[in-house]
C-alpha positions in Angstrom: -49.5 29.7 46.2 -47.6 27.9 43.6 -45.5 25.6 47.1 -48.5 25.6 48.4 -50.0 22.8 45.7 -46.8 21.5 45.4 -46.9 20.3 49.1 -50.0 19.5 48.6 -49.8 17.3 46.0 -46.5 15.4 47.3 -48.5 15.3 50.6 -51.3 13.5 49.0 -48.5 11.2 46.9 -47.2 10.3 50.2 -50.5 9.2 52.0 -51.7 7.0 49.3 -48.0 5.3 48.7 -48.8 4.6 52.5 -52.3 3.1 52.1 -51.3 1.0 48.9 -48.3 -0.7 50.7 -50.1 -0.6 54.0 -52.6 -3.3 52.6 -49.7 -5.6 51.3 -47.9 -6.1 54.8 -51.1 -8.0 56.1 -51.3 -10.4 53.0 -48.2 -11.8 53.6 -45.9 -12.3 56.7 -42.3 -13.9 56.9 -41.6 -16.6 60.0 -38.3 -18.0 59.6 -37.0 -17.1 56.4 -40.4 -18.7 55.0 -43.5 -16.5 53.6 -46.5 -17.8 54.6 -49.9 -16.4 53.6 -51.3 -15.1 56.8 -55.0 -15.9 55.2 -53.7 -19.5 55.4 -52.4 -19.7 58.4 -55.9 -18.2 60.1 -57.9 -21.0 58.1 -55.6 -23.0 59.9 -56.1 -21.8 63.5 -59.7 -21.6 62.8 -60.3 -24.9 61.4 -58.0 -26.4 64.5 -60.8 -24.6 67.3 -63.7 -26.7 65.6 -64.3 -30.1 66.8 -64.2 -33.1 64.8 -68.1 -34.1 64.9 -69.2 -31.0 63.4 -66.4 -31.4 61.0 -68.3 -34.8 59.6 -71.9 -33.6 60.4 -71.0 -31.2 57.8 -69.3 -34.0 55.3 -72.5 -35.9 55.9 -75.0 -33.8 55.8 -74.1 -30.4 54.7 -75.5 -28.7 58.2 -74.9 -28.6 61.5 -76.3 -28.0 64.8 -73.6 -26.0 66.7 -73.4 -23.5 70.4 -70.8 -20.9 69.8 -69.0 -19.9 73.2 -67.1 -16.8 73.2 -64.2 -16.2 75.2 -64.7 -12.1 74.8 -67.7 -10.1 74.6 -68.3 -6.6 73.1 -70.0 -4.3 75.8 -72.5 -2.8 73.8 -73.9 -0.8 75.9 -70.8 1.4 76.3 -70.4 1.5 73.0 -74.4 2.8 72.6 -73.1 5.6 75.0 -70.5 6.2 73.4 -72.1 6.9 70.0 -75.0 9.1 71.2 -72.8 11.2 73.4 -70.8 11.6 69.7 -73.6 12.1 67.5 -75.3 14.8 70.5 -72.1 16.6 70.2 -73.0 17.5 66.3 
């Protein structure tokens, strides 16, 4: 009983280690001997995809009318299926 907990405890030890340092290798990532903060580098991207004349309707007047188009779209109703043959399961 008394190996049992001890597992069990170095188990549990081991899984969180791996969830704390699994959040830290998406904050930063290293490209070319340089660290970069990946959050920057995806306010780059995005603010590259929008165009320049919603960028100074915004300046001017704090809103702007915009259409969105998506290159990929979520199949919803798969995912409906999906669910309720789950949840009929329980």
């Amino acid at each position: 009983m008394l190996k049992n907990k001890r597992v069990s405890k170095m188990l549990s030890l081991l899984i969180i280690m791996i969830m704390v340092l699994g959040n830290f290798t998406s904050i930063v990532n290293a490209q070319e001997n340089q660290i970069d903060s990946a959050k920057v580098e995806l306010q780059k991207e995005a603010s590259e995809k929008i165009q320049l004349e919603v960028k100074t309707d915004l300046e001017k007047e704090g809103l702007a009318e915009v259409l969105v188009y998506m290159k990929e779209q979520a199949d919803t109703e798969m995912v409906a299926k999906a669910t309720k043959a789950a949840v009929s399961n329980y």
